[in-house]
C-alpha distance (Angstrom), angle and dihedral (degrees) to the residues before:
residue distance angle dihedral
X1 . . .
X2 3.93 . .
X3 3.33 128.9 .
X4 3.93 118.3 -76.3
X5 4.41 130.6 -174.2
X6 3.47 121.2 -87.9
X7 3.99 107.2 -127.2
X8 3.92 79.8 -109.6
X9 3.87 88.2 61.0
X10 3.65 94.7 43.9
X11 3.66 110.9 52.0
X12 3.93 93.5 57.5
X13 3.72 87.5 56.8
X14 4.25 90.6 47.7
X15 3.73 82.1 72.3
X16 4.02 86.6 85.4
X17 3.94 99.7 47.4
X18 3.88 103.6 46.1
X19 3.64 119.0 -151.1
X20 4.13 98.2 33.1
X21 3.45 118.5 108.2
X22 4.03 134.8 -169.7
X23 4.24 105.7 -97.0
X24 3.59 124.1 170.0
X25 3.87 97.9 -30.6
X26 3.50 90.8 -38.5
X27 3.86 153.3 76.0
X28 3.34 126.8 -102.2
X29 3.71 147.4 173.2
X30 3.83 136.7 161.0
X31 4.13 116.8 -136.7
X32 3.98 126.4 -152.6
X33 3.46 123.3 -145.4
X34 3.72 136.1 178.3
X35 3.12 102.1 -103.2
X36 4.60 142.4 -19.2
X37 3.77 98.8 -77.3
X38 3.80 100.5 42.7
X39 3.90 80.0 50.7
X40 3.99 95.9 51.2
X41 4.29 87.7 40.0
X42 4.25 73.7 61.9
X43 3.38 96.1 43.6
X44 4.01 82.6 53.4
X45 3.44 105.7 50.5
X46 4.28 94.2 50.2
X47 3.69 87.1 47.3
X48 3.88 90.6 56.6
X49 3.82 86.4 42.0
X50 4.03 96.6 44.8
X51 4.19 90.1 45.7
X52 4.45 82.5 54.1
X53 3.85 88.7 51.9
X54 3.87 89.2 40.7
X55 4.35 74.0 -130.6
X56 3.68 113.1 131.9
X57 3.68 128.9 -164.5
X58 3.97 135.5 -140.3
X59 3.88 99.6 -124.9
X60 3.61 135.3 -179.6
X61 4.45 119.5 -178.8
X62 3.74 120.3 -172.1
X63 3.89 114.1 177.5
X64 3.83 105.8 -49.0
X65 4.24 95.6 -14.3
X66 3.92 122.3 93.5
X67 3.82 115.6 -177.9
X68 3.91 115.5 -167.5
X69 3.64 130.8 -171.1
X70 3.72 124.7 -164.7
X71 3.72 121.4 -149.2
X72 3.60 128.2 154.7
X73 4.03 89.9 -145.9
X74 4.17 89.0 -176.8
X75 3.84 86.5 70.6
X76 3.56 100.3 28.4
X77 3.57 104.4 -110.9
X78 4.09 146.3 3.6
X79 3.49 115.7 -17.1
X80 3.77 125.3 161.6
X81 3.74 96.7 -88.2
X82 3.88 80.0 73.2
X83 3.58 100.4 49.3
X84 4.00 87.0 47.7
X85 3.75 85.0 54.6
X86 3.30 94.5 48.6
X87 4.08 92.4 51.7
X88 3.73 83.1 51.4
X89 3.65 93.1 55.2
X90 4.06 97.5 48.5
X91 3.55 85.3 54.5
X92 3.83 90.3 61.3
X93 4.03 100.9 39.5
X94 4.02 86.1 51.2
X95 4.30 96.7 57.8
């Protein structure tokens, strides 16, 4: 196991990705989009992203709303592969 953030240690750096939030060893934050397929062209683009970073997220899309959570489960919790993820993925859900 690597090391991994203590909540403590992740919430100060949460600052610079508004909208996640520390769950269960992890990072998480749901995304709203107009309307199903803009959601699932999202969906898309992390997945190509996640599969370069050899970094997959826990996912779940109903209609137009995408939550992701972020947890480097190798190492038991956040590490900064998630948090680069997660930089990756605002990138995205702003275009």
């Amino acid at each position: 196991m690597g090391y991994h953030y203590s909540e403590e240690e992740v919430k100060p750096r949460l600052v610079f990705l508004p909208g996640w939030r520390f769950s269960s060893n992890g990072i998480q934050k749901e995304f709203e989009f107009r309307d199903f397929v803009t959601a699932f062209g999202f969906i898309t683009k992390v997945a190509m992203e996640a599969e370069k970073a050899d970094h997959h997220p826990e996912w779940s899309n109903v209609w137009n709303k995408v939550t992701i959570r972020l947890s480097t489960h190798d190492s038991g919790g956040v590490t900064d592969k998630d948090f680069q993820l997660a930089e990756t993925i605002e990138r995205h859900a702003n275009k």
